[in-house]
C-alpha positions in Angstrom: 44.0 -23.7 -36.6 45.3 -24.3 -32.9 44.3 -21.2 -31.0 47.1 -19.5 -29.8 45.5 -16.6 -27.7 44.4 -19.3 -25.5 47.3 -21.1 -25.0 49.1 -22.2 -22.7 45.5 -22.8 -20.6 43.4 -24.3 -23.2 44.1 -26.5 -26.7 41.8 -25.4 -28.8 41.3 -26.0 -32.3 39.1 -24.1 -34.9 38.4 -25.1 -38.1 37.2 -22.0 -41.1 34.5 -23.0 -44.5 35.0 -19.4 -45.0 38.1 -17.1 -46.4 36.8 -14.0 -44.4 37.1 -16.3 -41.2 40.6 -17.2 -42.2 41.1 -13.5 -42.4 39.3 -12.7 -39.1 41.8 -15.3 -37.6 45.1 -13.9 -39.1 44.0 -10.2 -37.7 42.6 -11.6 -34.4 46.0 -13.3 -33.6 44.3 -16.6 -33.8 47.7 -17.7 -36.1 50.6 -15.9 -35.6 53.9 -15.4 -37.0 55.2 -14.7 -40.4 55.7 -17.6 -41.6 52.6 -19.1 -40.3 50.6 -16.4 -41.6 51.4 -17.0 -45.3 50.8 -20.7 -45.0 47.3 -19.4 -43.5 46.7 -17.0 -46.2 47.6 -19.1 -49.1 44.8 -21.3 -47.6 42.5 -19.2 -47.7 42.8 -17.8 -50.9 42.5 -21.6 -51.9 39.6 -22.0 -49.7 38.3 -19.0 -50.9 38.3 -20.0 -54.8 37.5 -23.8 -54.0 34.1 -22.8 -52.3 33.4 -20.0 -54.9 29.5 -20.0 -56.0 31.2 -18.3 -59.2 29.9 -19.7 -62.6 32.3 -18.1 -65.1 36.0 -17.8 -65.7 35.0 -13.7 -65.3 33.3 -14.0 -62.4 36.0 -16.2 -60.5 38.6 -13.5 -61.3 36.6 -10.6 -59.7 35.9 -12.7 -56.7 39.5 -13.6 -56.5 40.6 -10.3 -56.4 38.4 -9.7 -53.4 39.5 -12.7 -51.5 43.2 -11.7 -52.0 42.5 -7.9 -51.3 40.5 -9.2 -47.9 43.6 -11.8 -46.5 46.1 -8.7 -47.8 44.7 -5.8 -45.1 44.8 -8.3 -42.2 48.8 -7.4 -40.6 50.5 -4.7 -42.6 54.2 -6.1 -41.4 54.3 -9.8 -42.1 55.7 -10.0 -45.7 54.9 -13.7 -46.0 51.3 -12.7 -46.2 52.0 -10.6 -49.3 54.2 -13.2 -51.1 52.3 -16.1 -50.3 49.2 -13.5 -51.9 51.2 -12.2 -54.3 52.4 -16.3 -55.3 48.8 -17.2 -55.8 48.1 -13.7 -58.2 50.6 -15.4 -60.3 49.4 -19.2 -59.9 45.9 -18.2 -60.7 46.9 -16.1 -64.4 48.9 -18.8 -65.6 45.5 -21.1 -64.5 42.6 -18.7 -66.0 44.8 -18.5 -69.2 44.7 -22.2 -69.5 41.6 -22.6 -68.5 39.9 -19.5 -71.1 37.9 -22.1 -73.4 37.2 -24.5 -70.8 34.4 -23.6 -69.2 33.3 -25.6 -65.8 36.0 -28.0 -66.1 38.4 -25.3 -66.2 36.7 -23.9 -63.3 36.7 -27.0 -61.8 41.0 -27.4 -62.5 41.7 -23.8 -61.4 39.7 -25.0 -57.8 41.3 -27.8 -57.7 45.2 -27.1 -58.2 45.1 -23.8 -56.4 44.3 -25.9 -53.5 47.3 -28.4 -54.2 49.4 -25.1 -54.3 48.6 -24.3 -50.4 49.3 -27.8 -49.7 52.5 -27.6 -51.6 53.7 -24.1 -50.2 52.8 -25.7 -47.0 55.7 -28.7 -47.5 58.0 -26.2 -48.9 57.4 -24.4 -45.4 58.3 -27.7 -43.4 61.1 -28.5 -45.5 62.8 -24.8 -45.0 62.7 -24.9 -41.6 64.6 -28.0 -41.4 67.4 -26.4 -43.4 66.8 -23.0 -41.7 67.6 -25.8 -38.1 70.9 -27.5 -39.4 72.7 -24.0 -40.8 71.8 -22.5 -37.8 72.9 -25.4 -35.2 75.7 -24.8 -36.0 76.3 -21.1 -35.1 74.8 -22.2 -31.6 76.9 -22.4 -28.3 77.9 -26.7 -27.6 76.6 -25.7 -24.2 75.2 -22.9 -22.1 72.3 -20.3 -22.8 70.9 -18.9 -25.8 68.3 -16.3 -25.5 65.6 -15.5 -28.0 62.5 -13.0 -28.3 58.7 -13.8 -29.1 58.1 -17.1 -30.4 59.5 -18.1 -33.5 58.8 -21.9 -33.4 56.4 -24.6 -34.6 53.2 -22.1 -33.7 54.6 -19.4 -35.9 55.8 -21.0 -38.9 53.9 -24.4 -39.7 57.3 -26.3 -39.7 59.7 -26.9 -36.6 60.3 -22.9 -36.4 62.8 -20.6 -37.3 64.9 -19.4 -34.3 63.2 -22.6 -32.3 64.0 -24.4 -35.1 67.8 -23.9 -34.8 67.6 -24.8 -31.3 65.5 -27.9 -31.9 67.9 -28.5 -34.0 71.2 -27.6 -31.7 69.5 -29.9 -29.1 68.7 -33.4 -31.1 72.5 -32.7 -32.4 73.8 -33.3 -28.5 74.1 -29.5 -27.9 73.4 -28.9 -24.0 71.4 -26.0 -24.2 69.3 -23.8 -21.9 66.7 -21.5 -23.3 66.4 -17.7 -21.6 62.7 -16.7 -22.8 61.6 -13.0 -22.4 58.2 -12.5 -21.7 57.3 -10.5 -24.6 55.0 -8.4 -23.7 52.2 -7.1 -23.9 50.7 -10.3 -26.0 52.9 -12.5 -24.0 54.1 -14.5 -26.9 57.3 -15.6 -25.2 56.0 -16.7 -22.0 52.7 -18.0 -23.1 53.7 -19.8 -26.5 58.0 -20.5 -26.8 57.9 -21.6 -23.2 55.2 -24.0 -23.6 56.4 -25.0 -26.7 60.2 -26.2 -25.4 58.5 -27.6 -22.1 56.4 -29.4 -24.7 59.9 -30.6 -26.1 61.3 -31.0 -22.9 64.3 -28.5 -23.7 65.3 -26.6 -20.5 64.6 -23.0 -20.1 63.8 -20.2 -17.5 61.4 -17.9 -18.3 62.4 -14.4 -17.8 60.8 -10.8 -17.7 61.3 -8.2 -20.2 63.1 -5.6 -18.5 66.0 -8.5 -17.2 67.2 -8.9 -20.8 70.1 -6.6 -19.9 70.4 -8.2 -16.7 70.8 -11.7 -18.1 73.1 -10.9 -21.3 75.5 -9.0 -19.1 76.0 -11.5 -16.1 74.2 -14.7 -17.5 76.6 -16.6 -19.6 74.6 -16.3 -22.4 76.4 -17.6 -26.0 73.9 -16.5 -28.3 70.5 -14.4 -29.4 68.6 -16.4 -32.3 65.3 -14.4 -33.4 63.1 -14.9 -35.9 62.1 -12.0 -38.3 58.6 -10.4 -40.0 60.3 -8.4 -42.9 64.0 -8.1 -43.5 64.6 -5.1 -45.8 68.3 -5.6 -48.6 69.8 -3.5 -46.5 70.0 -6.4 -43.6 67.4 -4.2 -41.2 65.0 -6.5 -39.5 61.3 -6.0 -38.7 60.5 -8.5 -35.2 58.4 -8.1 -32.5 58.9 -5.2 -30.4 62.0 -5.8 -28.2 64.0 -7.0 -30.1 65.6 -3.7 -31.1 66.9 -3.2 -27.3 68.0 -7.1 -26.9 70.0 -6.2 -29.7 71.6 -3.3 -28.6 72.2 -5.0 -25.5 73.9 -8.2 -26.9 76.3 -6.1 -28.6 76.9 -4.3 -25.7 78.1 -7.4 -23.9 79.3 -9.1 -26.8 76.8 -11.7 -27.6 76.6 -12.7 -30.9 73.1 -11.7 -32.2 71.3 -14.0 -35.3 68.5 -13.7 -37.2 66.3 -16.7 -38.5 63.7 -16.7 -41.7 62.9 -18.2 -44.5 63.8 -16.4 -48.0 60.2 -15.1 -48.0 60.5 -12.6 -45.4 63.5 -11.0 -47.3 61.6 -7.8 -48.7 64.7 -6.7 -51.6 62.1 -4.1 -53.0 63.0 -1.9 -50.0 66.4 -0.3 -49.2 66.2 -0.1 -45.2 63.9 -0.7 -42.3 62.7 2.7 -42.3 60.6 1.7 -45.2 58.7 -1.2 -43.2 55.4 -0.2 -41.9 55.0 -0.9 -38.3 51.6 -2.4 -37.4 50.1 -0.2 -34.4 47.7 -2.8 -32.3 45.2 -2.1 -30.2 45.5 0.1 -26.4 43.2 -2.6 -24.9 45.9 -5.0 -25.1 48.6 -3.2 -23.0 45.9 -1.9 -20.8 44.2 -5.4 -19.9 46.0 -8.7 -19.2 43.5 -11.5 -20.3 40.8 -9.0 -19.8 41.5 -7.6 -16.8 42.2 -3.8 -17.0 45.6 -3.5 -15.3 46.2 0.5 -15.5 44.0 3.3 -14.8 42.1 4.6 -18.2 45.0 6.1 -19.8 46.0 6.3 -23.3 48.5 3.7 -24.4 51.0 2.9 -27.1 51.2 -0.7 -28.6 53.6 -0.8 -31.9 54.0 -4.0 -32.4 57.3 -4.5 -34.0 60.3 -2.5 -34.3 63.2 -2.7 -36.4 66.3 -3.7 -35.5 69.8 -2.4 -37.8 71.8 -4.5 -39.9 74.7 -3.0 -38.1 73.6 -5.4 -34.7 73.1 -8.6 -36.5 75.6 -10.8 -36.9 74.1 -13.3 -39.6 70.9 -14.0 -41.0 70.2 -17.9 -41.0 68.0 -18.6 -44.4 66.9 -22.5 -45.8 69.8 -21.4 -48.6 72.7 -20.2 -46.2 73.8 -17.9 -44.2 74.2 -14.5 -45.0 76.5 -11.7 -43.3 77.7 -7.9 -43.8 77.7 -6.6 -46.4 73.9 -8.0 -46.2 72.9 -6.2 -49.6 75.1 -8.3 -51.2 74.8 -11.7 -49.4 71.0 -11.5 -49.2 70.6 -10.5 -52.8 73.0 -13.7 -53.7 70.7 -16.2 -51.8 67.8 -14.9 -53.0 68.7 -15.5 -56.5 70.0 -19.1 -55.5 67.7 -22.2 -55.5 66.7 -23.7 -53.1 69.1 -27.1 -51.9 67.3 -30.6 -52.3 
């Protein structure tokens, strides 16, 4: 895993034998992002299973459990971890089953295509974002600024990105765009992580504090918001990192069209609205320090960090199978029934 807590000053890369360490890195922010984080979980429930000391079919399935249950109480708001988890619960039944009168070798074949299946959902990953890019291009200003919140590129999703993805996207199809990146405080995910990722690219930005969102949507020229999402609930409600709910206030205020960009994964149909999404409360330390350094007097501090933002501010949601709009509990129910496009 690339570090991203110590980007943009360091690139550092660690590498996990162990499926608690992979769980360690999800909770620790080491990986971040939806997306990312199910890619990261499904390897290492693999990992977890291919370096199992277990010696029976039996004792593989209680050790399973663990390692699932482990990588499950890592971040409470990310759906991707639970469906990439809840993807390998079924994966592994339909392998014990065929594997009940095979002793080691089955063992051995349950190791060694649950492994193949993080690989796989890996690909699947990449290929999404692609598609997630090219519906969403199109939605994007020909020229001028688009603003987005956090980092939902490369870093966060294993692919090209959702909401960077659509810009990567806009930009290699001749779009002449100019990216307005909030902060993101208090983790800093927009200045430390999208900006280095588009200078990386060599896409223009400006780098922008929290509290000028406002500023910037009412006298900036921007054409659009593109965000990515942690949980989207049928209703169209959308789970991101915290701010997003105010940038979307304030694009409809001044008329910006607002878009959301995930893979089918983050949709979460078994809830009716965002009040049902539980909101991850991180720790004080990190809105009281700044890489370490205490920057407010001993004082108790708030850090949720997501909010939700209502359907009734979103515009579309950009999926790998289409774009969806109002009535969302209709249009998101219809893609998530489709199949995927080749």
């Amino acid at each position: 895993m690339l570090d991203q807590r110590r980007l943009p000053g360091e690139v550092i890369y660690h590498s996990y034998a162990d499926y608690r360490d992979v769980a360690k890195a999800i909770k620790d922010m080491v990986i971040r992002g939806a997306p990312a984080i199910g890619v990261a979980a499904a390897m290492g429930v693999a990992l977890g299973v291919e370096r199992s000391k277990a010696k029976t079919l039996e004792e593989l399935r209680v050790e399973f459990a663990t390692i699932c249950d482990t990588l499950g109480r890592t971040r409470p708001t990310a759906v991707d971890l639970f469906w990439a988890i809840d993807r390998f619960k079924r994966r592994f039944a339909e392998l014990a089953l065929a594997a009940a009168d095979q002793g080691a070798a089955g063992l051995a074949g349950i190791r060694t295509s649950l492994v193949e299946e993080a690989q796989k959902l890996h690909q699947e990953r990449r290929d999404a974002d692609v598609r997630i890019g090219r519906f969403g291009a199109e939605l994007m200003p020909k020229s001028g600024r688009v603003m987005t919140q956090c980092n939902a590129g490369a870093l966060a999703t294993g692919g090209i990105g959702t909401a960077l993805g659509v810009i990567r996207m806009a930009v290699e199809g001749g779009y002449r765009i100019e990216v307005l990146v909030p902060e993101t405080r208090p983790y800093l995910q927009g200045a430390r992580l999208t900006a280095w990722e588009l200078h990386q690219d060599h896409i223009p930005l400006t780098l922008i504090t929290d509290n000028m969102v406002g500023h910037f949507l009412k006298t900036g020229g921007v054409g659009a918001v593109v965000v990515g999402a942690d949980r989207i609930a049928s209703n169209g409600d959308t789970a991101n990192k915290i701010g997003t709910y105010g940038i979307a206030v304030l694009a409809r205020e001044n008329k910006v069209p607002f878009y959301v960009a995930a893979p089918i994964s983050t949709l979460d149909l078994s809830i009716a609205s965002g009040d049902q999404i539980p909101i991850e409360e991180r720790s004080q330390e990190e809105v009281t320090h700044l890489a370490g350094v205490r920057i407010s007097p001993d004082v108790r501090a708030a850090h949720p960090a997501f909010d939700v933002t209502p359907a009734r501010f979103i515009d579309a949601i950009i999926t790998e199978r289409g774009v969806a709009r109002a009535p969302f509990e209709t249009s998101l129910a219809a893609l998530a029934g489709a199949r995927d496009e080749g």
